[in-house]
N, C-alpha and C positions, 0 to 999 in steps of 0.2 A: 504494500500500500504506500502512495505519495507519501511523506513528509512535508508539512506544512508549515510556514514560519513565516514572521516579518521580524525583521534586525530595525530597529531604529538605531543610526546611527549618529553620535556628540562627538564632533572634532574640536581637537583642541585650540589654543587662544594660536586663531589665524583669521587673518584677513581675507585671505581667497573663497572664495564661494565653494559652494559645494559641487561645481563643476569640476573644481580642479580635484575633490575627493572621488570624485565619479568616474575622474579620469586616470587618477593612479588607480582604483579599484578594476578597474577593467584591464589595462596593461597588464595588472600582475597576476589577477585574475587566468586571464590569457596561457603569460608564464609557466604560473604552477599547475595548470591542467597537465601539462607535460613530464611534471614529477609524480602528483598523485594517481593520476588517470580520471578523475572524476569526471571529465567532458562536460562542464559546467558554459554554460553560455547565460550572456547578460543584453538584456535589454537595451536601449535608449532609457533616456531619463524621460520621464511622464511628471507633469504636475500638473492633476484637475484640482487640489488642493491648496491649502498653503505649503504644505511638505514634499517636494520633490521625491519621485524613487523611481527604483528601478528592478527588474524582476530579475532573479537568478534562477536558472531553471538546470534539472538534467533529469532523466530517467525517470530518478526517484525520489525530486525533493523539488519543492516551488518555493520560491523564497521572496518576499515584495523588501524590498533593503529601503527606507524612507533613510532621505539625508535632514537631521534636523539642522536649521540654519542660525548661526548668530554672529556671520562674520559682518552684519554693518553695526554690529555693535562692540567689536572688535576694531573694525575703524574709525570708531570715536574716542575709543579709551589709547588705542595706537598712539607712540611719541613719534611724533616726527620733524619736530623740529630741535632745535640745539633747547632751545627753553623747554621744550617736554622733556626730553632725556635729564634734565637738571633738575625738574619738579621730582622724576622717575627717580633719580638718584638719593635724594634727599630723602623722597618717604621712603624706601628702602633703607636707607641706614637707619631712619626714626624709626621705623616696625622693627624690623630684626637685627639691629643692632643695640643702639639703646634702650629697646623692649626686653631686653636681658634673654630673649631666646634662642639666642646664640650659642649657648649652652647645650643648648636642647636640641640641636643638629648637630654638633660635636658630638653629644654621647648618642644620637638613633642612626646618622648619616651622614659619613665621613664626606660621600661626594658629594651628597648636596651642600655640606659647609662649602667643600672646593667651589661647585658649580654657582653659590651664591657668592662667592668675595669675588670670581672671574672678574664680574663686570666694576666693582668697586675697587680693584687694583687695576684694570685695565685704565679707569679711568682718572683715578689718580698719579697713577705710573706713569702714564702717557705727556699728560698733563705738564708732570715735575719734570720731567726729563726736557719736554721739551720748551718749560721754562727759564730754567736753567742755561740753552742753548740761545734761544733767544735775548736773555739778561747780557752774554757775552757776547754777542752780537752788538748789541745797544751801545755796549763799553766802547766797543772798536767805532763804530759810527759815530758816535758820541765827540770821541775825540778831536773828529773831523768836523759835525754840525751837528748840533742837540736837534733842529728841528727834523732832520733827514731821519736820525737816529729812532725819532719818538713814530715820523711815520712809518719809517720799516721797521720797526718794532711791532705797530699794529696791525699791517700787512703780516707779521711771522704769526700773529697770534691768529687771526683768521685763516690762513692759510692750515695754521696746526689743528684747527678745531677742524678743518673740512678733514683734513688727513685722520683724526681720530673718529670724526663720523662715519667717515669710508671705512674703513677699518673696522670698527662696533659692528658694520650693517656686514660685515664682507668673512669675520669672524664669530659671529653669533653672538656677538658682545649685549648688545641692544635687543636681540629673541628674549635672550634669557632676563632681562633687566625689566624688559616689559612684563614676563610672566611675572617675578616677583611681585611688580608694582599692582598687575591687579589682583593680584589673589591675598595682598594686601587690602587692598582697596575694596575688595569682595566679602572679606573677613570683618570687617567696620561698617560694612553696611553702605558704601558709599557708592556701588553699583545697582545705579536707583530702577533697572531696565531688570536686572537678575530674578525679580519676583515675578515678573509677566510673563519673562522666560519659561520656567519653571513650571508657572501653573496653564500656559500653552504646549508645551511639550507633555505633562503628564497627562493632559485632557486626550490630545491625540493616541496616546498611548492606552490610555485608561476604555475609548471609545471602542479600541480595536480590541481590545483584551475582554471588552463585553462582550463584541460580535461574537468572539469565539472561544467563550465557557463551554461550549457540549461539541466543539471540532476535536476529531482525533487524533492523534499523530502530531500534536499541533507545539508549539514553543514562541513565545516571544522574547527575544533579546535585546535589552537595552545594551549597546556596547559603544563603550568612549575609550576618548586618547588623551592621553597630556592632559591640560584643565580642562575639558570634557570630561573629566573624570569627578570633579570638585562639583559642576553644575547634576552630573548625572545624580549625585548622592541628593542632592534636594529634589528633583525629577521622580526619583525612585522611592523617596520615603514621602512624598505624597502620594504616588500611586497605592502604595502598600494603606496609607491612612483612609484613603478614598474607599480602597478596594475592603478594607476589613470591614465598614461603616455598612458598604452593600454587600454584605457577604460574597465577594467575588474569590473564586479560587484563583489563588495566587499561585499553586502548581508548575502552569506550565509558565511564567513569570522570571525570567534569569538575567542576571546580571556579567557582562564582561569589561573588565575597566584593562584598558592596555597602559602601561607609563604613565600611572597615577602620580600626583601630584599633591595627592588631598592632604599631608602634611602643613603644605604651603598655608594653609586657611585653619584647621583644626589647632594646629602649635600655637597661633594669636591667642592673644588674651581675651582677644574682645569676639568670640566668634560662638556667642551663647545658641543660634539657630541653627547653625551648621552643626554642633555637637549633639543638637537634641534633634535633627533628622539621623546623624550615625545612631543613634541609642536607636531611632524606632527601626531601623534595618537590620540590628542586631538586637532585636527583639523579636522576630518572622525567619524560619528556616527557608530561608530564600539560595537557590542555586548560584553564589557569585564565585566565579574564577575571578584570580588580578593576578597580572602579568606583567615583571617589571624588569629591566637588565644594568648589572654592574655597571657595565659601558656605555648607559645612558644616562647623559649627562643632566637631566631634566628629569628626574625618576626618582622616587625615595625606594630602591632594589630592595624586596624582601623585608618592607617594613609594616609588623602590625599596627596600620594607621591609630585601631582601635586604644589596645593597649598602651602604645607610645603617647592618643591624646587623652588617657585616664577616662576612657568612655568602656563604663561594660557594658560586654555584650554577650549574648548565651549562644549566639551563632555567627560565624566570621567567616570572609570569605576563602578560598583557599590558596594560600600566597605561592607563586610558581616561577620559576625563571623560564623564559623561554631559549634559552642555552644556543643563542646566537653561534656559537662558537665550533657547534655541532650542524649549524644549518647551512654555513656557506665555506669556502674552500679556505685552505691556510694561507691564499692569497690575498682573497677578498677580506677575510676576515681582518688582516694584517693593515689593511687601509680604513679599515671602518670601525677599530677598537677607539680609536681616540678624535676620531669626528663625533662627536659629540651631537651635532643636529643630525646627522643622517641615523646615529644609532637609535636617539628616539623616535624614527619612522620606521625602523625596519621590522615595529610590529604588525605593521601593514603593507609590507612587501612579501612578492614569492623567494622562495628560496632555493639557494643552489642543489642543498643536496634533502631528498624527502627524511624529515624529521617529524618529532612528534609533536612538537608546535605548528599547526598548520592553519592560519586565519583562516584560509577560503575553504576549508573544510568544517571549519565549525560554526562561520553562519551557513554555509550553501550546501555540503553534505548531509548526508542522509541522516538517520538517529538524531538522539537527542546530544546538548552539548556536554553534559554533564559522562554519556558513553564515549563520548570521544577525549576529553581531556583527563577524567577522573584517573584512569591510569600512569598518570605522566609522572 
């Protein structure tokens, strides 16, 4: 008998629409048919909705993949000029530096401390050094005319601020600067659009999960990346409050979070709603896989979000690596240990060699997700 499912899918803090998720999911999609065999084929993108999706189909499994979309809200909170990177910079040190939680990523995650001081040394390093350079500069012009001096002084300074712009955007300095800043900023409550989000995406979800309380064979998957992960966990424990209210079997209801983040917002001091939707998800024996990697630089690897933010809970999800290291060659591998942007997407790529983490087999495959991963 068919296998039946819709994936809703939460991309993480990006700009790009959900065409450009549409389009890596097809590419790779493509790819790994040729490691697993599945012979998986994907639709065009269809929106009679507000939700854009697309069908995954083979043999024995129909899959409707809805993209949920929040990149123009993403392009509003985006720094993009030298005054936002500065605003971004500043509340970053105030949250997690002078907020004393600084601590609290030393002792649960050594690379996220790495991954958050990146962009704070990059940009003070950058800065000094190349003040420095230009002060001795000034000295030697100086000598000859203070006013030449003072305008090629200014000239070096703008000049160095373009060069450490370029650089931010060209090193991932500024990805990861912005992540912090909003999931700061998400955490205080000052992502005023995050509530509409939230109680729109779990309505769609919640609508579809009605239609199909008595279909058989059936699974719905909430599945997010990067801070998709942070919004999924409000998404999903209203569903779960909505759903217990009308007695909805919550069953076939499953959760997959790839290169979660959700420390970013839980570890805050000030993040009383976020901590009391974890409580109500770890209150519901809900199916959640989380999937995180050493080498992603944007990931808290292997950390129980729960525990580490003093939230109990009587059921948690099942913390996994997906062992990159086993899935692509001692070549590739070798080039993409320490790229840090491309390792947090590679949970949404196909892979070299067929391993047991395989994304397009666990939303587009057959069975349920929990037979395909529980093993791993």
């Amino acid at each position: 008998m068919e296998n039946q499912k819709d994936v809703f899918y939460l991309a993480g803090y990006d700009p790009r629409s959900y065409r450009y998720y549409y389009a890596l999911l097809k590419r790779n999609l493509y790819k790994q048919n040729q490691l697993n065999g599945l012979d998986l084929s994907i639709s065009p993108c269809t929106q009679e909705g507000e939700i854009p999706y697309c069908v995954i189909s083979s043999s024995q499994s129909a899959v409707h993949y809805h993209f949920l979309q929040w990149d123009k809200i993403v392009q509003k909170y985006w720094a993009k000029s030298l005054l936002d990177f500065l605003y971004d910079f500043a509340y970053c040190v105030k949250q997690y530096v002078f907020s004393g939680i600084l601590r609290i990523f030393i002792k649960e995650s050594k690379t996220q401390l790495i991954a958050g001081l990146y962009p704070i040394l990059y940009f003070c390093l950058s800065y000094a050094l190349g003040f420095v350079g230009i002060y001795h500069l000034y000295q030697i012009v100086a000598s000859w005319n203070l006013f030449a001096a003072i305008l090629c002084a200014l000239v070096c300074v703008w000049g160095l601020t373009k060069i450490i712009l370029y650089g931010g955007k060209k090193f991932a300095v500024f990805w990861l600067s912005n992540i912090y800043a909003f999931c700061a900023k998400y955490a205080t409550g000052k992502i005023i659009e995050s509530q509409g989000l939230i109680e729109d995406f779990s309505n769609a979800i919640l609508k579809v999960l009605h239609k199909n309380q008595t279909t058989k064979n059936y699974e719905l998957i909430l599945c997010s990346h990067s801070v998709g992960t942070i919004l999924a966990v409000g998404v999903a424990a209203r569903v779960v409050r909505i759903a217990q209210k009308q007695n909805l079997n919550l069953a076939c209801f499953k959760i997959l979070t790839l290169g979660q983040c959700i420390p970013l917002v839980s570890f805050q001091k000030t993040c009383e709603t976020f901590k009391e939707d974890l409580h109500a998800l770890g209150s519901v024996p809900l199916v959640w896989f989380d999937f995180t990697s050493k080498i992603d630089g944007a990931c808290f690897p292997m950390v129980d979000f729960f525990c580490a933010s003093g939230i109990q809970a009587n059921f948690k999800p099942k913390f996994l690596s997906p062992r990159f290291h086993q899935l692509f060659t001692p070549q590739t591998y070798k080039k993409i240990r320490y790229n840090w942007y491309l390792a947090h997407f590679l949970y949404l790529y196909a892979n070299e060699i067929l391993g047991k983490y395989d994304f397009f087999n666990f939303i587009g495959g057959k069975n349920t997700l929990e037979s395909k991963i529980g093993a791993i």
